[in-house]
C-alpha positions as CSV (number, residue, x, y, z in Angstrom):
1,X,84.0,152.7,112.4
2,X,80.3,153.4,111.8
3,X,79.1,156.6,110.9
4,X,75.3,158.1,111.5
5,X,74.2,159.6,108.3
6,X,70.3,161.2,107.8
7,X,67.3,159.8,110.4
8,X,70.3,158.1,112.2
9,X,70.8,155.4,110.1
10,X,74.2,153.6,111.4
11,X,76.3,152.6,108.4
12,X,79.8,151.4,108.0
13,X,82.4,154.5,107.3
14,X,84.1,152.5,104.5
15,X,80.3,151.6,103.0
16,X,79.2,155.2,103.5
17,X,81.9,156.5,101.5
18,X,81.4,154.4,98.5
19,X,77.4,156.0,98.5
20,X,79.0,159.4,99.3
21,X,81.3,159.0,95.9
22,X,78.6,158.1,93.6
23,X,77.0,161.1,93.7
24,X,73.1,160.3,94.1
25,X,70.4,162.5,94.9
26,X,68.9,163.5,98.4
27,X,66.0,160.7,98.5
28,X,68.1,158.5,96.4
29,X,70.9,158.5,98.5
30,X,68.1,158.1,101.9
31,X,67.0,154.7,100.5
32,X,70.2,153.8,99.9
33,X,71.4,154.7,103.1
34,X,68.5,152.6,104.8
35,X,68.8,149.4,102.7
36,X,72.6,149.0,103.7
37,X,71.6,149.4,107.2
38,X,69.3,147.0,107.2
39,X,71.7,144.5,105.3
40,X,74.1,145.6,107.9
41,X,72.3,145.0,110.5
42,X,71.6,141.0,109.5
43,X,74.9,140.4,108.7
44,X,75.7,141.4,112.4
45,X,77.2,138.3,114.5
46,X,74.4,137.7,117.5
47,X,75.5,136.7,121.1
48,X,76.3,133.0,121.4
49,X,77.2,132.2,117.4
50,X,79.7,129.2,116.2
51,X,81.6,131.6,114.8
52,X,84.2,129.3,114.6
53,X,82.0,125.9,113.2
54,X,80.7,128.5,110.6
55,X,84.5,129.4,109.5
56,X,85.8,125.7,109.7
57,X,82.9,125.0,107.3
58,X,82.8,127.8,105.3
59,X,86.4,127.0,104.7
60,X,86.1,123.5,104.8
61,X,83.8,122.5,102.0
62,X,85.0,124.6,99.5
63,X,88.6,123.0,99.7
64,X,87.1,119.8,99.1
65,X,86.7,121.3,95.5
66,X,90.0,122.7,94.8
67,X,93.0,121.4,92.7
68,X,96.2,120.0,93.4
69,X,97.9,121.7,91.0
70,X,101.2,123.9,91.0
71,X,101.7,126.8,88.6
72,X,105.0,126.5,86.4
73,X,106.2,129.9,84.7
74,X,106.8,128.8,81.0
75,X,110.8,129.1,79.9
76,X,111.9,130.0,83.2
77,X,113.8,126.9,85.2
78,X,112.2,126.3,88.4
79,X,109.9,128.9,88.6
80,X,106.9,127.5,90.4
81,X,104.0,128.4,92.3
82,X,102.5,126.2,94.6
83,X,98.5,126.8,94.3
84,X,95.4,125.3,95.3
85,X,95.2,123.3,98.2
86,X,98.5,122.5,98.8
87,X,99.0,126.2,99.3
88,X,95.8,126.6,102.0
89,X,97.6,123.5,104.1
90,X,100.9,125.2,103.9
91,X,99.6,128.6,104.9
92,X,97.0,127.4,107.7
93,X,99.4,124.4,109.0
94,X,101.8,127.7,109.8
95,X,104.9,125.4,107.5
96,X,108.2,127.6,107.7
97,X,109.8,125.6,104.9
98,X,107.4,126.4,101.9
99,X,107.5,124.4,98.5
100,X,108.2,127.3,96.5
101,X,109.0,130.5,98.2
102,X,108.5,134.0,96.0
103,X,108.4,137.7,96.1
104,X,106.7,140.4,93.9
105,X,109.3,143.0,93.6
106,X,107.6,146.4,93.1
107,X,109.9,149.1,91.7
108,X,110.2,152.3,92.1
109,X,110.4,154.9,88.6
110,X,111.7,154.9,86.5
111,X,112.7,151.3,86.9
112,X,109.2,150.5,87.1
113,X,108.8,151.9,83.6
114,X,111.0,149.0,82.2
115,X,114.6,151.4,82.3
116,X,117.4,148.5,83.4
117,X,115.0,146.1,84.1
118,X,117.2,143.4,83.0
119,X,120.2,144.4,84.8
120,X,118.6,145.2,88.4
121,X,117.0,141.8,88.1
122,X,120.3,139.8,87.8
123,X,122.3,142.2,90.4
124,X,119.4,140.7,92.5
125,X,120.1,136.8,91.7
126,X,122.3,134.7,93.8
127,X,125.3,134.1,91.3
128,X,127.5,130.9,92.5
129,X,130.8,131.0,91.6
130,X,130.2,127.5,89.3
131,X,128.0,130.4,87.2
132,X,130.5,131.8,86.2
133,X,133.2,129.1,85.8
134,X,134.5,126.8,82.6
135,X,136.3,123.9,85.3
136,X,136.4,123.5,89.1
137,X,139.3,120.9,89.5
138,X,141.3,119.8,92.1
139,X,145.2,119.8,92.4
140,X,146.2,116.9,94.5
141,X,149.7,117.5,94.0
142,X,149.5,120.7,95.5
143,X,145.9,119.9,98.0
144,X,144.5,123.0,96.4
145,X,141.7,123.8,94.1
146,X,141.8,125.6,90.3
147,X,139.0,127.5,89.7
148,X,139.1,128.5,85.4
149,X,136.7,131.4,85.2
150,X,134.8,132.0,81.9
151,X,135.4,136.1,81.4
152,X,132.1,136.7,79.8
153,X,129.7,135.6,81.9
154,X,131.5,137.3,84.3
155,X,130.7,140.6,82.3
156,X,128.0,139.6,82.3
157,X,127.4,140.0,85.6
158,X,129.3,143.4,86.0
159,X,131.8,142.0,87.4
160,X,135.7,141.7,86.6
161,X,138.2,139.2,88.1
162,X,139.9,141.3,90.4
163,X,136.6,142.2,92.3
164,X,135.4,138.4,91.9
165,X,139.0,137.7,93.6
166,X,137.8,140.4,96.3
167,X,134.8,139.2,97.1
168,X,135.7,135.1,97.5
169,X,138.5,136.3,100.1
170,X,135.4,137.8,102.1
171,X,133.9,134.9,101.7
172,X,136.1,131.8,102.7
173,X,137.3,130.5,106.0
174,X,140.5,128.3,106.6
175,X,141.8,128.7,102.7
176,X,144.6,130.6,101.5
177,X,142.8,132.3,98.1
178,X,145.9,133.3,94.8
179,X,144.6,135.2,91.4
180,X,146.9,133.5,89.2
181,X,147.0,134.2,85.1
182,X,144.3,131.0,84.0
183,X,143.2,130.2,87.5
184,X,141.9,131.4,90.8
185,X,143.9,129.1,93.3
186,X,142.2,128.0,96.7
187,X,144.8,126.0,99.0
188,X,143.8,124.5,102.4
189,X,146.0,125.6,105.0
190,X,146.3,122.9,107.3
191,X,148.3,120.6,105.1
192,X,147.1,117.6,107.0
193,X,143.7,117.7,105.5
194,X,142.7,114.5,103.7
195,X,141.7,113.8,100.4
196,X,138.0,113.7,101.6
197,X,138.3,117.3,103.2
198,X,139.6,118.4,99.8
199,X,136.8,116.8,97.6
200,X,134.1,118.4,100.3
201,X,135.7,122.0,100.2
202,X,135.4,121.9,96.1
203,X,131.7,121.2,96.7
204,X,131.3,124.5,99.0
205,X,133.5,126.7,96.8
206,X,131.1,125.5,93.6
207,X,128.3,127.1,95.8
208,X,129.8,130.0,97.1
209,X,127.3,133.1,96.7
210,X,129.7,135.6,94.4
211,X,126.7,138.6,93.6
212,X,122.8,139.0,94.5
213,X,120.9,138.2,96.9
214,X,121.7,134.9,99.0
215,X,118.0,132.7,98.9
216,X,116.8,134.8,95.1
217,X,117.5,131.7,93.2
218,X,115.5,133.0,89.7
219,X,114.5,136.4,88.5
220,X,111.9,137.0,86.3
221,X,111.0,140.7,85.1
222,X,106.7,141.0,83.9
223,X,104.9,143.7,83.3
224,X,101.1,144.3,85.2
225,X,98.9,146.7,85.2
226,X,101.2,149.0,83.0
227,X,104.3,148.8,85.6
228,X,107.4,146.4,85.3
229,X,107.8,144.1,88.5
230,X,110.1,141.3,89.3
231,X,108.7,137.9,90.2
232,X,111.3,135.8,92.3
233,X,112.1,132.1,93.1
234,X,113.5,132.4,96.5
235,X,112.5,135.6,99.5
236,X,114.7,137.7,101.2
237,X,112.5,140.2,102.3
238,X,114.9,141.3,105.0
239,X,117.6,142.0,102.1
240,X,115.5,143.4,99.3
241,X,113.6,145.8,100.7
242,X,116.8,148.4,102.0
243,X,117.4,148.7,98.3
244,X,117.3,151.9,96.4
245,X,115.5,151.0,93.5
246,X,112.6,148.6,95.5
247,X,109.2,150.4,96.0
248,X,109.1,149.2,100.0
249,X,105.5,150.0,100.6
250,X,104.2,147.3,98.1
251,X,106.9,144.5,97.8
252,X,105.6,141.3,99.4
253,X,106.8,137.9,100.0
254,X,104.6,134.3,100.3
255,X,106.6,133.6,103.7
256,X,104.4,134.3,106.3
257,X,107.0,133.7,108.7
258,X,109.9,136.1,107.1
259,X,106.8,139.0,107.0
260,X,106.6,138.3,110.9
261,X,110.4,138.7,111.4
262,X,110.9,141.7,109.2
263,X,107.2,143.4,109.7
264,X,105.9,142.0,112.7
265,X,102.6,140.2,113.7
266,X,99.9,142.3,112.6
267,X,101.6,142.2,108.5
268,X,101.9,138.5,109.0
269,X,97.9,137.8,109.7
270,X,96.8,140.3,106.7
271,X,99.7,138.2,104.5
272,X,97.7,135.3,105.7
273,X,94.2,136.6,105.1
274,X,95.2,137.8,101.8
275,X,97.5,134.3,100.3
276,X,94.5,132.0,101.0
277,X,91.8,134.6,99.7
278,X,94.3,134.8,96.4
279,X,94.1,130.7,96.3
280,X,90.4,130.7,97.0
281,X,89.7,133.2,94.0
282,X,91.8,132.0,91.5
283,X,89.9,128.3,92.3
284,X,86.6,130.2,91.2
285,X,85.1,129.5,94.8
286,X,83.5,131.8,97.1
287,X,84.1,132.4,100.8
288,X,83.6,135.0,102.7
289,X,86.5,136.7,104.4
290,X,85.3,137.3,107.5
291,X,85.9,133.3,108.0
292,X,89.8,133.6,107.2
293,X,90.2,136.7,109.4
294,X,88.9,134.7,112.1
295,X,91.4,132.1,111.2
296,X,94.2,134.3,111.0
297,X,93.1,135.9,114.5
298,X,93.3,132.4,116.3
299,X,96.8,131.7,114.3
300,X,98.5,135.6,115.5
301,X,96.9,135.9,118.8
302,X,99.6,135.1,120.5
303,X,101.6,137.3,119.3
304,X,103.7,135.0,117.0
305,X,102.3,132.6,113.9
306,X,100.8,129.4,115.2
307,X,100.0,126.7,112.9
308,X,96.0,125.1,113.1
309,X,98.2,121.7,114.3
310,X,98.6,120.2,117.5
311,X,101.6,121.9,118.2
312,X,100.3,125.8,117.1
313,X,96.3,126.6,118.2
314,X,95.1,123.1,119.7
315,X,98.7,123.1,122.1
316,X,97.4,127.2,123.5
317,X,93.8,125.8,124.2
318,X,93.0,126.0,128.0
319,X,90.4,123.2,128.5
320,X,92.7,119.8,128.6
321,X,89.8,117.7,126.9
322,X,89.3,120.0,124.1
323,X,93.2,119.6,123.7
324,X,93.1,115.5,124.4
325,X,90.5,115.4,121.1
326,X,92.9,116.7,118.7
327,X,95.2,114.3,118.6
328,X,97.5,112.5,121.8
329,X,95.2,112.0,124.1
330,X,97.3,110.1,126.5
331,X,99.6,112.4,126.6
332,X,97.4,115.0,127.0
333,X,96.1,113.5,129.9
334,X,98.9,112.4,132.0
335,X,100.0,115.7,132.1
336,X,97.3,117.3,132.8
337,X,96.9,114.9,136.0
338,X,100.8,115.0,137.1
339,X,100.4,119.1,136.6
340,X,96.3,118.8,138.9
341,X,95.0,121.1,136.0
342,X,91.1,122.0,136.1
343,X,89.2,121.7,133.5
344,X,86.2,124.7,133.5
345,X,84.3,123.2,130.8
346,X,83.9,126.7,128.9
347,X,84.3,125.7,125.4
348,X,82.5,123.3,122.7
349,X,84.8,120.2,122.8
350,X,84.8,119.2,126.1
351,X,81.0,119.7,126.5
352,X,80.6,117.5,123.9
353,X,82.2,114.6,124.9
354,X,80.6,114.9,128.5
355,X,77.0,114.9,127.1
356,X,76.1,118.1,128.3
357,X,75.1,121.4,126.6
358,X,77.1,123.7,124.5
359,X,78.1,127.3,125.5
360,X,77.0,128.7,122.2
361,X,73.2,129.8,121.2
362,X,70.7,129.4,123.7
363,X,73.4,126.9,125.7
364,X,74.8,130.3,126.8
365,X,72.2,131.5,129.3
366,X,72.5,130.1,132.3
367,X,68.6,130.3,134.4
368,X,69.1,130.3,138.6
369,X,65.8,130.0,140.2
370,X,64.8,131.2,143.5
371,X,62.1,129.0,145.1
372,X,59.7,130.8,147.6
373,X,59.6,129.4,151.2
374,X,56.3,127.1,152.0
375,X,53.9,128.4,155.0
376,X,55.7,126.4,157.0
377,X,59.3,127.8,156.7
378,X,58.2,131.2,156.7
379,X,56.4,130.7,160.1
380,X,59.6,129.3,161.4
381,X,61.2,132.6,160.0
């Protein structure tokens, strides 16, 4: 939105506003006025620009310089962050399986104040029943499985034996579940099981999720900007965000993909723009974000997230050359012959590679010429 303050100066609403708020005086506020419209007006795209060269480059270089570091929160068991470039690759190759998935839990008061911090951040960690358990062993005598549970860390928890005994009945398919005085019992049903089928189902029950959320494998509670919030290892945005005590409006996850699902499109490319403008700041560099809006245009425009791979962007590009000089080519080509596709040569790539000039810049205009008849012709006329 542009706005038209005095002398019709054309200014940027957001731009205007700031001016507006600081409060200057009439001739003060003119020349103000006129020197963001004329910085407005260069920064303006013109007709014909490589918008998307400029991006790739702006982009480009500066990664060249970054780190290939990953963050490690001190104390806290695998609580990592995946940063620098590593990060950009896994955001802009559109990866669904991330290195170290997280969420910043924003709370709601008075939790956010630091009241029961502590015990709203475990109720939200995935608790496996070999958490809370002194021996897992198995009973071949009887093909069943004793599980010896250790009563305070199940306090611990909130939780008392009768509801843990509740909850793993929910839980398990195919096994006959007893509460007995030392043990909880787990006996296969179909007595013909094997000794392998035994051993596997004792792996299972050690991970069976008992309390929290399933995929929140670490909590950690931090306080910034004068408010508690809880950092995850693990997202669930789908899961957290129902809860009473979660501030909904500001609680984010690094999962593109789950933001998509739970949010839709238009939240997944500002989750984009915004986790590799985070990397690029913390690295010290400068780009300007204009260049990873554009990015995160081409990945959404479909409608879903589309990796900058040969199977996300370059696999939606019409022109079959442009799509032949990522990576393929054959391929590429065969198709494209067995399916008698045309090739309009609208776009950079394909121009390139047939010698010819590029639709960007002056390669845009197109001259037709009309040549005037000779004396001849026109007498024939």
């Amino acid at each position: 939105m542009t706005t038209k303050p005095k002398d019709d100066v054309a200014v940027p609403g957001s731009l205007l506003s700031e001016v507006k708020e600081a409060n200057l005086s009439d001739l003060k506020e003119k020349n103000v006025l006129k020197a963001l419209a004329d910085e407005y007006d260069k920064m303006k795209i013109k007709p014909g620009e490589s918008v998307g060269l400029v991006a790739a480059e702006s982009i480009g270089e500066p990664s060249t310089q970054m780190t290939l570091n990953t963050f490690h929160f001190a104390g806290v068991a695998e609580m990592n962050i995946t940063t620098g470039l590593p990060r950009i690759i896994e955001v802009l190759d559109g990866r669904k399986n991330l290195a170290t998935p997280m969420m910043d839990i924003y709370l709601k008061k008075p939790y956010s104040q630091g009241q029961d911090i502590k015990k709203i951040a475990l109720s939200i960690k995935e608790t496996h029943l070999q958490d809370v358990s002194t021996e897992i062993s198995i009973n071949l005598a009887d093909s069943r499985i004793e599980v010896f549970v250790d009563d305070a860390k199940l306090s611990e928890i909130g939780m008392s034996k009768q509801v843990l005994f509740s909850t793993l009945k929910g839980e398990v398919k195919g096994l006959s579940v007893d509460l007995r005085k030392d043990f909880i019992s787990f006996k296969v049903k179909n007595k013909e099981e094997g000794i392998n089928a035994i051993f596997k189902m004792k792996e299972k029950i050690k991970t069976l999720v008992i309390k929290g959320i399933k995929g929140i494998s670490q909590v950690l509670p931090v306080k910034r900007n004068n408010e508690f919030i809880i950092i995850t290892a693990g997202s669930n945005l789908k899961k957290i965000l129902p809860m009473p005590f979660v501030d909904e409006t500001r609680t984010v996850s690094n999962n593109i993909f789950e933001i998509e699902d739970v949010l839709g499109i238009e939240a997944a490319r500002q989750a984009i723009i915004e986790e590799v403008y985070k990397v690029i700041e913390n690295q010290g560099l400068n780009v300007d974000i204009r260049h990873l809006m554009l990015v995160a245009d081409t990945m959404c425009a479909s409608g879903k997230i589309q990796g900058v791979t040969r199977y996300g962007t370059v696999k939606e590009k019409v022109s079959v050359l442009a799509r032949a000089s990522f990576e393929t080519p054959i391929k590429h080509l065969i198709e494209a012959s067995l399916y008698g596709e045309t090739d309009h040569l609208k776009s950079v790539v394909e121009n390139v590679m047939l010698n010819q000039p590029v639709p960007v810049g002056t390669g845009m205009i197109k001259l037709v010429t009309k040549e005037e008849d000779t004396k001849e012709e026109k007498k024939a006329k």
